[in-house]
NUROKOL-623976 format. One record per atom (N, C-alpha, C, O): residue number from 1; residue in one letter; x, y, z. Coordinates in nm, 3 decimals, always signed. Each point is the difference from the previous one (the first is absolute). Example, Ala and Ser with C-alpha at 12.3 -4.5 7.8 and 13.67 -1.06 7.14 Angstrom:
% residues 2
<rec 1; 'A'; <+1.319; -0.569; +0.780>>,
<rec 1; 'A'; <-0.089; +0.119; +0.000>>,
<rec 1; 'A'; <+0.090; +0.120; +0.000>>,
<rec 1; 'A'; <+0.104; -0.002; +0.066>>,
<rec 2; 'S'; <-0.139; +0.107; -0.138>>,
<rec 2; 'S'; <+0.082; +0.119; +0.006>>,
<rec 2; 'S'; <-0.077; +0.109; +0.073>>,
<rec 2; 'S'; <+0.051; +0.111; +0.017>>,
This chain:
% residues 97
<rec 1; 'X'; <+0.084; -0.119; +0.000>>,
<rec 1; 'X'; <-0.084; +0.119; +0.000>>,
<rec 1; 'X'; <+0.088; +0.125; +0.000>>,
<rec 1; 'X'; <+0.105; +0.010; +0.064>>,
<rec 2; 'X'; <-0.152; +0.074; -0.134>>,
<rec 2; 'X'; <+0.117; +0.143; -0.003>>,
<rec 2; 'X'; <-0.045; +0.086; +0.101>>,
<rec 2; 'X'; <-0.107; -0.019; +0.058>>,
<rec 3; 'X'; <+0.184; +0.114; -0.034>>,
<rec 3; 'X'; <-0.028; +0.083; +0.132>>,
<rec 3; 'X'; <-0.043; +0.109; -0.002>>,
<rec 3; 'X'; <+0.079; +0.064; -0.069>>,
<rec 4; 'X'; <-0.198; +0.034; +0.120>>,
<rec 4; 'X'; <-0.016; +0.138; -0.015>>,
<rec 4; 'X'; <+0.073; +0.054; -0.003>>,
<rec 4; 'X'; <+0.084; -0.025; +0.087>>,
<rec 5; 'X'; <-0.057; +0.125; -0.171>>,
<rec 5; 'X'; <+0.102; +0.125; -0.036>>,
<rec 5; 'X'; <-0.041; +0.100; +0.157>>,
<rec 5; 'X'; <-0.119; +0.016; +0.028>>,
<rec 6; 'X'; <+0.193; +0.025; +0.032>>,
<rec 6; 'X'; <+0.020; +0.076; +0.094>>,
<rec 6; 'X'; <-0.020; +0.156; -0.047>>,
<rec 6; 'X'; <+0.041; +0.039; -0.110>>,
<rec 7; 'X'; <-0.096; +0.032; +0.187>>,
<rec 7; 'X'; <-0.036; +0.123; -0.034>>,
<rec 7; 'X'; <+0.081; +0.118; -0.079>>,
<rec 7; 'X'; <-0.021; +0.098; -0.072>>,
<rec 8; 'X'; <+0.119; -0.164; +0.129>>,
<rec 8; 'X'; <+0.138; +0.102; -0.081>>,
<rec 8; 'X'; <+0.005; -0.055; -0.160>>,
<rec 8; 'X'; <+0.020; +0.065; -0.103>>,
<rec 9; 'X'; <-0.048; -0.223; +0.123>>,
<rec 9; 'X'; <+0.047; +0.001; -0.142>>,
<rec 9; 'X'; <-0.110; +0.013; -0.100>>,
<rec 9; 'X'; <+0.023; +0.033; -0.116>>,
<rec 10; 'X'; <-0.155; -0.060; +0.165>>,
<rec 10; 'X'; <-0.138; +0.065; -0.076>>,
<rec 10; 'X'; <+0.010; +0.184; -0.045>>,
<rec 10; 'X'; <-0.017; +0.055; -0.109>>,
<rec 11; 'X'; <+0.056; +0.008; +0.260>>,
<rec 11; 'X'; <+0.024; +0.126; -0.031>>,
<rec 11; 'X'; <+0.103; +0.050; -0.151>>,
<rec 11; 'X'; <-0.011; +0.109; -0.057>>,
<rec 12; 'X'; <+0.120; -0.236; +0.013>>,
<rec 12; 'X'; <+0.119; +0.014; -0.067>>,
<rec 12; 'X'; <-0.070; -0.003; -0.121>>,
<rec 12; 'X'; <+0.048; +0.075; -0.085>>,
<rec 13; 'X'; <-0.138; -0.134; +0.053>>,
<rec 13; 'X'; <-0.046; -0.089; -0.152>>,
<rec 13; 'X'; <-0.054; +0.100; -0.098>>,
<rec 13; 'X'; <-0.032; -0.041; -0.112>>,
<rec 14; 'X'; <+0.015; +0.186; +0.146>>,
<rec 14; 'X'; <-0.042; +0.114; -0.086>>,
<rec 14; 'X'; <+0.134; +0.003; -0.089>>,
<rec 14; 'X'; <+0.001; -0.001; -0.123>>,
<rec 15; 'X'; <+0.079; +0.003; +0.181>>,
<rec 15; 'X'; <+0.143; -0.012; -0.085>>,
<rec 15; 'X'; <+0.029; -0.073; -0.069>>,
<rec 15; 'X'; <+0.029; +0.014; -0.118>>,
<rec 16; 'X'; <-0.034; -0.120; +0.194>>,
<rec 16; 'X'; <-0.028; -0.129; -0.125>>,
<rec 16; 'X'; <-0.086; -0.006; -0.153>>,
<rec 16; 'X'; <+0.033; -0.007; -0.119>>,
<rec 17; 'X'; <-0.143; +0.013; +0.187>>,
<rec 17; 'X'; <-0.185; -0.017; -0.074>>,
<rec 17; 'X'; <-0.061; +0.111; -0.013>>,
<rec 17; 'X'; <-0.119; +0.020; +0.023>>,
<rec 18; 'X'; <+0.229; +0.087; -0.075>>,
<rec 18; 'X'; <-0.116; +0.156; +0.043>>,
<rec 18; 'X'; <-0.140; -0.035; -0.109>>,
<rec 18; 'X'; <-0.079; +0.094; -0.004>>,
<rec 19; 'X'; <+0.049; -0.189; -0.064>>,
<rec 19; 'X'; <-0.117; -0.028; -0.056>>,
<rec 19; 'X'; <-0.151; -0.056; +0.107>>,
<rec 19; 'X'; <-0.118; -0.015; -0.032>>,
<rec 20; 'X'; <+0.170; +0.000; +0.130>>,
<rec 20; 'X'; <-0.066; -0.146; +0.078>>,
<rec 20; 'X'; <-0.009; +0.130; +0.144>>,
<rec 20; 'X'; <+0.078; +0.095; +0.000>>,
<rec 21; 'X'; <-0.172; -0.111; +0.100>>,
<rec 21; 'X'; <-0.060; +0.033; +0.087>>,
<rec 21; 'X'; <-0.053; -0.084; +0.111>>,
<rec 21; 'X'; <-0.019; -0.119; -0.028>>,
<rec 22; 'X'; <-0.009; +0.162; +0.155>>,
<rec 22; 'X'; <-0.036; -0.092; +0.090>>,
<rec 22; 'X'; <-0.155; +0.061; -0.008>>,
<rec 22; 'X'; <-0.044; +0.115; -0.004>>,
<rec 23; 'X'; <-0.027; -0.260; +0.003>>,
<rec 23; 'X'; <-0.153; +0.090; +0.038>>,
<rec 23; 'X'; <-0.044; -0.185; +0.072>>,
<rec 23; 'X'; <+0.031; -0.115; -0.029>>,
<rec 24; 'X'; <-0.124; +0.191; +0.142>>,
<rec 24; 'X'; <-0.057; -0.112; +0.077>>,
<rec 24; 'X'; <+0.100; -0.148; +0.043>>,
<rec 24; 'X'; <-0.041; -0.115; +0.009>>,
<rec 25; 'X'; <+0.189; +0.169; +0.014>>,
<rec 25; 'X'; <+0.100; -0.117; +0.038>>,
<rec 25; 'X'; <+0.074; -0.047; -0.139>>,
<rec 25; 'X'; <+0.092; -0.077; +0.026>>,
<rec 26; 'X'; <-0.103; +0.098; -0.141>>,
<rec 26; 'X'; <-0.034; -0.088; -0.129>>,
<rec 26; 'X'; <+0.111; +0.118; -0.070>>,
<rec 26; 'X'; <-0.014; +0.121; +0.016>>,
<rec 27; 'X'; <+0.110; -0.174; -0.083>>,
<rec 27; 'X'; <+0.105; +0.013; -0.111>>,
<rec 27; 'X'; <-0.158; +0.062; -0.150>>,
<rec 27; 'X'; <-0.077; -0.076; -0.059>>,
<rec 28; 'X'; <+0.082; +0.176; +0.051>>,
<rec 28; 'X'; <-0.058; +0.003; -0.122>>,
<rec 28; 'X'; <+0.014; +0.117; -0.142>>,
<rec 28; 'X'; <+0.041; +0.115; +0.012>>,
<rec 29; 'X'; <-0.071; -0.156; -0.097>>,
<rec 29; 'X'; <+0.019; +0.065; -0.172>>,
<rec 29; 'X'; <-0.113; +0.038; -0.034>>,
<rec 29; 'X'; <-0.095; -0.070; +0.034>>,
<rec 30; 'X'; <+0.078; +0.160; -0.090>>,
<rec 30; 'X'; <-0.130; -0.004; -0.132>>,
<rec 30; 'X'; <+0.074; -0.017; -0.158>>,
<rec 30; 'X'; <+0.090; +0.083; -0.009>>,
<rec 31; 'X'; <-0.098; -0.133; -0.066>>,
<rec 31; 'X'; <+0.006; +0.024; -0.137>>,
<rec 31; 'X'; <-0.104; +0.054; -0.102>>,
<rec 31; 'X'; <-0.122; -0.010; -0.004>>,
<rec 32; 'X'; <+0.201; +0.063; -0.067>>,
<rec 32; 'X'; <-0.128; +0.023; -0.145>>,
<rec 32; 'X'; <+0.078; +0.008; -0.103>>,
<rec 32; 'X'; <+0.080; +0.085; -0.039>>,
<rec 33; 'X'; <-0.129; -0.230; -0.015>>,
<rec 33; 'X'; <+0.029; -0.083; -0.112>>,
<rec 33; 'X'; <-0.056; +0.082; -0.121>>,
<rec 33; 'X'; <-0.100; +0.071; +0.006>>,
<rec 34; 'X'; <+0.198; -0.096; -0.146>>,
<rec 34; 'X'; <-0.043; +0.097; -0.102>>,
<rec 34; 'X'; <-0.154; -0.064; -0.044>>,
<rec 34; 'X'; <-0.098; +0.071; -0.023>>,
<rec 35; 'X'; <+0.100; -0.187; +0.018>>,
<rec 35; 'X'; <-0.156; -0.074; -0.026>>,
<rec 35; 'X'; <-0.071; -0.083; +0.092>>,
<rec 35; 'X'; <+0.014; +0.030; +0.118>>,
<rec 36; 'X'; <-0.064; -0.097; -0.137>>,
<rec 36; 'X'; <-0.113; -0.052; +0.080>>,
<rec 36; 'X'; <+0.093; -0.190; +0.003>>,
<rec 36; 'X'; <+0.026; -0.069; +0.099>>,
<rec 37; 'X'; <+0.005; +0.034; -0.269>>,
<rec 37; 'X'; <+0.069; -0.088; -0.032>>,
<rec 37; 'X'; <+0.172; -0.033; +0.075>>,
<rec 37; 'X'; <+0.059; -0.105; +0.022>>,
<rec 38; 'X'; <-0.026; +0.228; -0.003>>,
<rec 38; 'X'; <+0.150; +0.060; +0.050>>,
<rec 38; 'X'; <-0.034; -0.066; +0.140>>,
<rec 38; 'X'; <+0.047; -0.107; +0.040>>,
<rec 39; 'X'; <-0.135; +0.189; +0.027>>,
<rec 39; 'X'; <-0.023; -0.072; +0.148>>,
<rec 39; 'X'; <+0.001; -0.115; -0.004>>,
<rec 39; 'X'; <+0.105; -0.043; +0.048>>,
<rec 40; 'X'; <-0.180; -0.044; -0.087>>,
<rec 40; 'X'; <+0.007; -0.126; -0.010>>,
<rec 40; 'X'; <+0.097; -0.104; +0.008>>,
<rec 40; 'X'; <+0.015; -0.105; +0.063>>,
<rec 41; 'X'; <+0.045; +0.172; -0.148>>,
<rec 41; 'X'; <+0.139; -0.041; -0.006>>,
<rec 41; 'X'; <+0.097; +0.012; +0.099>>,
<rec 41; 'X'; <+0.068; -0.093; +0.042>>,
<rec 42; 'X'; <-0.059; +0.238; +0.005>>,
<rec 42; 'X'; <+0.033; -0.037; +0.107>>,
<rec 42; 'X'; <+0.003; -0.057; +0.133>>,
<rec 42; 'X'; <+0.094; -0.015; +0.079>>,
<rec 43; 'X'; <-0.223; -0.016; -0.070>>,
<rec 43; 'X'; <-0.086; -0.090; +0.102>>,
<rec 43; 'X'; <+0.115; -0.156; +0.000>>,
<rec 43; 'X'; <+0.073; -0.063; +0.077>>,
<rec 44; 'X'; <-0.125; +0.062; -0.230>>,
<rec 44; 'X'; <+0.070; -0.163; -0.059>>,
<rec 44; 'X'; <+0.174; +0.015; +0.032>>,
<rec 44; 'X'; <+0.048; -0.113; -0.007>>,
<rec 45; 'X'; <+0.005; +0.165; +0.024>>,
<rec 45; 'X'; <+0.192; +0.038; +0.016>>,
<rec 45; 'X'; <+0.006; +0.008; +0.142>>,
<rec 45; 'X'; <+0.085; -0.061; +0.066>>,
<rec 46; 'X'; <-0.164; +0.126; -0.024>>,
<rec 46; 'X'; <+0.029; +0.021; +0.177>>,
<rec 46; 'X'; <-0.077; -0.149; +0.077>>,
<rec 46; 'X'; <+0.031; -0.041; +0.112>>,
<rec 47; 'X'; <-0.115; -0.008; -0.186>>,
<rec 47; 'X'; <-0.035; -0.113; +0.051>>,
<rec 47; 'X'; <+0.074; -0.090; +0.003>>,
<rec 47; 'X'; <+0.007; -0.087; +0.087>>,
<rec 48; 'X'; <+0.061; +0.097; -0.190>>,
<rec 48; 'X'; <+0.132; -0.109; -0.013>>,
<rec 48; 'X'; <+0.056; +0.051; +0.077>>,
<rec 48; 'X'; <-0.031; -0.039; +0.112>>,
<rec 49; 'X'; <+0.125; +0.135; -0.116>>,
<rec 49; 'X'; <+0.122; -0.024; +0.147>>,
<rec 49; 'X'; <-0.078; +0.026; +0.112>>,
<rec 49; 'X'; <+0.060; -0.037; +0.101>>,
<rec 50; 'X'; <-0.164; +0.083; -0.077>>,
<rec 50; 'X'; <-0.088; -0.050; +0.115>>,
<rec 50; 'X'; <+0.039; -0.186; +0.017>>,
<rec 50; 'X'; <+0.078; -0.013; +0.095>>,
<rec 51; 'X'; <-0.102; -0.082; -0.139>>,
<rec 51; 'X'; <-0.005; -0.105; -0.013>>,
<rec 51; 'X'; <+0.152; -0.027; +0.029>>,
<rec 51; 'X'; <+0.003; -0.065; +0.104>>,
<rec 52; 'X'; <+0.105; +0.083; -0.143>>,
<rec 52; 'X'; <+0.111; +0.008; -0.007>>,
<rec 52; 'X'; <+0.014; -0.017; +0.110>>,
<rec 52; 'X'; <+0.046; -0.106; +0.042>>,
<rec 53; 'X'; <-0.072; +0.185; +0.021>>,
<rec 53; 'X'; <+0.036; +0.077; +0.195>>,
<rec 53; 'X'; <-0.086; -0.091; +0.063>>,
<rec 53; 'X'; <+0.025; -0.040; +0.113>>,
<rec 54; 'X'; <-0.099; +0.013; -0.160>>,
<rec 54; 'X'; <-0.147; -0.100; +0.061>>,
<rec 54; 'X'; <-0.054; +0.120; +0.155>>,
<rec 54; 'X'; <-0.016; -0.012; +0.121>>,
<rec 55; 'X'; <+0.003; +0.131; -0.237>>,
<rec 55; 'X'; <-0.028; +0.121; +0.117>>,
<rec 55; 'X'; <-0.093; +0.115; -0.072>>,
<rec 55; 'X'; <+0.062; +0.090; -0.056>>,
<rec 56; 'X'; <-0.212; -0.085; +0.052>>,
<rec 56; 'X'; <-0.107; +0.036; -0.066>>,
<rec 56; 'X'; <-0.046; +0.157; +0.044>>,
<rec 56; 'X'; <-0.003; +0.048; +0.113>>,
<rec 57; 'X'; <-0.025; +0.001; -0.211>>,
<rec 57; 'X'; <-0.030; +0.143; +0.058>>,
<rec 57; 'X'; <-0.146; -0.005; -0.064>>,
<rec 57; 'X'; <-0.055; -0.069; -0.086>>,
<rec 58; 'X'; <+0.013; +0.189; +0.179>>,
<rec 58; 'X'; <-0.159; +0.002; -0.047>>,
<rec 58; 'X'; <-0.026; +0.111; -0.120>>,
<rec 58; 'X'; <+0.041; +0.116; -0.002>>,
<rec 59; 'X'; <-0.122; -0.185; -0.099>>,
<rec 59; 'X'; <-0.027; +0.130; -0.110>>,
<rec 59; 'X'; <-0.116; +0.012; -0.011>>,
<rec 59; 'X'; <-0.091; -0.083; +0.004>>,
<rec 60; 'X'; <+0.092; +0.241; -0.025>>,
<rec 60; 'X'; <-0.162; +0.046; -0.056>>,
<rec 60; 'X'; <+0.041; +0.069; -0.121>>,
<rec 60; 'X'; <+0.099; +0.071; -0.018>>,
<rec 61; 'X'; <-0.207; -0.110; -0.073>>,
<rec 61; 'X'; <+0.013; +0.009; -0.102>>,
<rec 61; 'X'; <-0.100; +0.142; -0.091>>,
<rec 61; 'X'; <-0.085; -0.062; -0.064>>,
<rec 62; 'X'; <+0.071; +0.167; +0.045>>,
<rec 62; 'X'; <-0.140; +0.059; -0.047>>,
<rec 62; 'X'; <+0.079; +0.034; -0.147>>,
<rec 62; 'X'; <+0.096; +0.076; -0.011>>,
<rec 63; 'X'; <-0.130; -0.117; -0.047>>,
<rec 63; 'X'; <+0.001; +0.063; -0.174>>,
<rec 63; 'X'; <+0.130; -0.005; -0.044>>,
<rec 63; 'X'; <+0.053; -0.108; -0.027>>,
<rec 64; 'X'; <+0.013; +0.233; +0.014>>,
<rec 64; 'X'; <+0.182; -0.003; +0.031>>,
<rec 64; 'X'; <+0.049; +0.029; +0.118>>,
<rec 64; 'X'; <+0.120; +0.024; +0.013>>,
<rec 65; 'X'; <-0.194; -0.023; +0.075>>,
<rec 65; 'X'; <+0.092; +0.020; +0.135>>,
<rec 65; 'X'; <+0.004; -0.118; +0.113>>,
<rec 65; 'X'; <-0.100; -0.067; +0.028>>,
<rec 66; 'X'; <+0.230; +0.051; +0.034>>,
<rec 66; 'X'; <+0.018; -0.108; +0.067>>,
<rec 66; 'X'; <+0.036; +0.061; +0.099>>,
<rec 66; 'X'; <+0.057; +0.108; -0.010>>,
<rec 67; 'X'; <-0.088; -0.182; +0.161>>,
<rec 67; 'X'; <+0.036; +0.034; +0.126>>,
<rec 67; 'X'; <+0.097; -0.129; +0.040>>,
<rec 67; 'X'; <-0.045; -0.108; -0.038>>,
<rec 68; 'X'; <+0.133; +0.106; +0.087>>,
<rec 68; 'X'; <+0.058; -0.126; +0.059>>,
<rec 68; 'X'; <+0.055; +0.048; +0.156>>,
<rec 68; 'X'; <+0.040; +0.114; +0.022>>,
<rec 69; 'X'; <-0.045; -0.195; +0.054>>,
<rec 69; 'X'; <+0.038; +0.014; +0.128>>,
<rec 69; 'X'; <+0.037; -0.180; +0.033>>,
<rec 69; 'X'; <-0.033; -0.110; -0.045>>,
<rec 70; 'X'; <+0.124; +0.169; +0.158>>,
<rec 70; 'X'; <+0.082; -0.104; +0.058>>,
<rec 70; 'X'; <+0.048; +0.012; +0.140>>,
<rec 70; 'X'; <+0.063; +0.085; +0.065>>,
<rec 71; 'X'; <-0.137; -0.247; -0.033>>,
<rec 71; 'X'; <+0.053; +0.020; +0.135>>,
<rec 71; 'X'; <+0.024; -0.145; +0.035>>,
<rec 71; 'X'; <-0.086; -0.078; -0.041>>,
<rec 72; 'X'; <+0.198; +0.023; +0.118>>,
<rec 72; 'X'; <+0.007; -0.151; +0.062>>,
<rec 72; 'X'; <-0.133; -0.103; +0.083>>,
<rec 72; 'X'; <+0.005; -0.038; +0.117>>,
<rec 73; 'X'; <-0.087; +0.017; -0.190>>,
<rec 73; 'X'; <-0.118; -0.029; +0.150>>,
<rec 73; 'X'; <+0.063; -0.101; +0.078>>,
<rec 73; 'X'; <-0.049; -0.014; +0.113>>,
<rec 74; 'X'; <+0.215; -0.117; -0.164>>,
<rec 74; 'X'; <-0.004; -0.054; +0.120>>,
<rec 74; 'X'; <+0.084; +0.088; +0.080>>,
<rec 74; 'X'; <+0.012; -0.058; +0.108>>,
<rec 75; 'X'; <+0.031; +0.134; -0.105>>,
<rec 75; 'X'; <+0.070; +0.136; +0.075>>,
<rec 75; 'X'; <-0.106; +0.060; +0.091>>,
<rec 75; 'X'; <+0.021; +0.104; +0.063>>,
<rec 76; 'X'; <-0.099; -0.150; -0.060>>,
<rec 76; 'X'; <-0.134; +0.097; +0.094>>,
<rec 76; 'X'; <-0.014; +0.139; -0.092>>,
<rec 76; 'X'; <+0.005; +0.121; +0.025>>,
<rec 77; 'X'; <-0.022; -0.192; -0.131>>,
<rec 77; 'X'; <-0.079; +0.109; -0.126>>,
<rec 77; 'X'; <+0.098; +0.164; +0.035>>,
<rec 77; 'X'; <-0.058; +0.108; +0.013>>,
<rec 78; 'X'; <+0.215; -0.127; -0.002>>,
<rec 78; 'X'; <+0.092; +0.097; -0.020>>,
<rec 78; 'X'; <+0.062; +0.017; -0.120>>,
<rec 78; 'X'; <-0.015; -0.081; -0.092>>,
<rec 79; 'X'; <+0.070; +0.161; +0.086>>,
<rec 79; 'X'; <+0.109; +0.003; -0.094>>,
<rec 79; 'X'; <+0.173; -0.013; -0.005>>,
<rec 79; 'X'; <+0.095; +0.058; +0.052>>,
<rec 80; 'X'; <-0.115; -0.161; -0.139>>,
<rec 80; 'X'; <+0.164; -0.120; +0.009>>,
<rec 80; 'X'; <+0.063; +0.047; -0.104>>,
<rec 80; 'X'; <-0.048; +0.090; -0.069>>,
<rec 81; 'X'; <+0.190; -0.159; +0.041>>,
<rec 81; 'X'; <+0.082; +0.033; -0.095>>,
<rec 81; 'X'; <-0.067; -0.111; -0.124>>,
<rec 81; 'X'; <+0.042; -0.008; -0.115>>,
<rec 82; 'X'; <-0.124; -0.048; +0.158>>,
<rec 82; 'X'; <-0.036; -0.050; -0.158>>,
<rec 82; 'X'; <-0.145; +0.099; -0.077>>,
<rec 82; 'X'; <-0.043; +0.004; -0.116>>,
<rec 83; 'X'; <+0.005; +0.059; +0.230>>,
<rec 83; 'X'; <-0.066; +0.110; -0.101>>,
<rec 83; 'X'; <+0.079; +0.084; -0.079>>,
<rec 83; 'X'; <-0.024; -0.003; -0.121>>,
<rec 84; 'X'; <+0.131; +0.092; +0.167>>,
<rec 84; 'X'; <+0.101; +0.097; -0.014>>,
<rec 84; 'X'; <+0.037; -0.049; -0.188>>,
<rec 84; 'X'; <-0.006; +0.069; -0.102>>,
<rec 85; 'X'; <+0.050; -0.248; +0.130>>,
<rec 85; 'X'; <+0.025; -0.046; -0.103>>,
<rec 85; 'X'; <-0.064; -0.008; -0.085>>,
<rec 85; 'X'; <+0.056; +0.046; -0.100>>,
<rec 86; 'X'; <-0.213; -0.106; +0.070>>,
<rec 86; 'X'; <-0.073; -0.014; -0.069>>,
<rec 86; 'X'; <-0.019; +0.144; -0.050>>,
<rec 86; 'X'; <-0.015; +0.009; -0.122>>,
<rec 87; 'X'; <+0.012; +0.128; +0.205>>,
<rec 87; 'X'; <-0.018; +0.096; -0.068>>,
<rec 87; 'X'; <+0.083; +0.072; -0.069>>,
<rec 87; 'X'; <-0.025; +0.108; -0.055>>,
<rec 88; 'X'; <+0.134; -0.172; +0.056>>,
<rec 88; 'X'; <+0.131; +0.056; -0.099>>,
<rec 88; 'X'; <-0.021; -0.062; -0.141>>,
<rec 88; 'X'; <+0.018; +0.051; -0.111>>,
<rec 89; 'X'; <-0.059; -0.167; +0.143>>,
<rec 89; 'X'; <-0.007; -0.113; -0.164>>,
<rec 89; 'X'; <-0.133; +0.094; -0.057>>,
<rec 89; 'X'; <+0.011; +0.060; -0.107>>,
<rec 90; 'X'; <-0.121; -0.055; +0.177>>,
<rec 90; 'X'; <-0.126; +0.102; -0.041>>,
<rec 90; 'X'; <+0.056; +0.114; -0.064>>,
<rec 90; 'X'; <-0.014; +0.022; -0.120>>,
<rec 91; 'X'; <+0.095; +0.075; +0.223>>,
<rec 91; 'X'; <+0.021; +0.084; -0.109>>,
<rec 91; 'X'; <+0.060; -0.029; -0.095>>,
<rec 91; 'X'; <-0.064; +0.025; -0.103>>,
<rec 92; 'X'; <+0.216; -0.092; +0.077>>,
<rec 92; 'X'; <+0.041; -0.079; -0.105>>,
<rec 92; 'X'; <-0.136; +0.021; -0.145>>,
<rec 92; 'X'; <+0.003; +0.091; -0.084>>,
<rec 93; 'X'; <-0.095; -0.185; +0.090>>,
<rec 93; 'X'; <-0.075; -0.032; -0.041>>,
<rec 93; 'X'; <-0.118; +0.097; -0.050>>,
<rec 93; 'X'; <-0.039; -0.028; -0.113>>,
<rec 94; 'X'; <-0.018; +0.122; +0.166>>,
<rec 94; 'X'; <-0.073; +0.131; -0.018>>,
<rec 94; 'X'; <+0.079; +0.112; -0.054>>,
<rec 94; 'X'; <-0.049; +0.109; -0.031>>,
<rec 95; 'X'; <+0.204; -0.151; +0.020>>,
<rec 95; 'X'; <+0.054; +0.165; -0.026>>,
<rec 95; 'X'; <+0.075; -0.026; -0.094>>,
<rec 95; 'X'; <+0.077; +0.087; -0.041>>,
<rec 96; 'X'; <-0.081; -0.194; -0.006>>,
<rec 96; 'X'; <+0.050; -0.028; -0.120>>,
<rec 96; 'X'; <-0.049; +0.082; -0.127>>,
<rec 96; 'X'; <-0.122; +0.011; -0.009>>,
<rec 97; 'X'; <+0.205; +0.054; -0.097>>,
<rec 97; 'X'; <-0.085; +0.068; -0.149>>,
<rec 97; 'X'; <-0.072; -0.109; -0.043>>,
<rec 97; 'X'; <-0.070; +0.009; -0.101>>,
């Protein structure tokens, strides 16, 4: 099981992830995908290295815009270094041309 990130190092992750925000405990993004098809796709890429990590983030999906958030639930639903990770490959993946 991975370990909650400690306050200092949650406080650190704007530096890291200045894309990504804390809201309600939860590592989270919005995107807006150039299409509706684009999203999708990226759904399908992040699901894979989602799978990879065998470490799932939650998506909402409306039209072209995607919300993703992340948090460890066996961590007591904190935030671990395998969120941190998964959201580096995400951006990877969304910020690509």
């Amino acid at each position: 099981m991975a370990d909650p990130l400690t306050g200092e190092q949650i406080a650190a992750l704007h530096a890291d992830l200045p894309l990504w925000r804390i809201e309600d405990g939860m590592l989270v993004r919005d995107v807006q995908a150039p299409s509706f098809l684009r999203g999708i796709e990226f759904v399908v890429a992040i699901g894979n290295a989602a799978e990879e990590l065998d470490h799932h983030p939650d998506i909402d999906i409306r039209w072209r815009h995607l919300r993703l958030a992340l948090v460890t639930h066996s961590a007591g639903s904190r935030i671990t270094d395998l969120d941190v990770t998964l959201a580096r490959q995400i951006d990877q993946i969304v910020d690509q041309p």
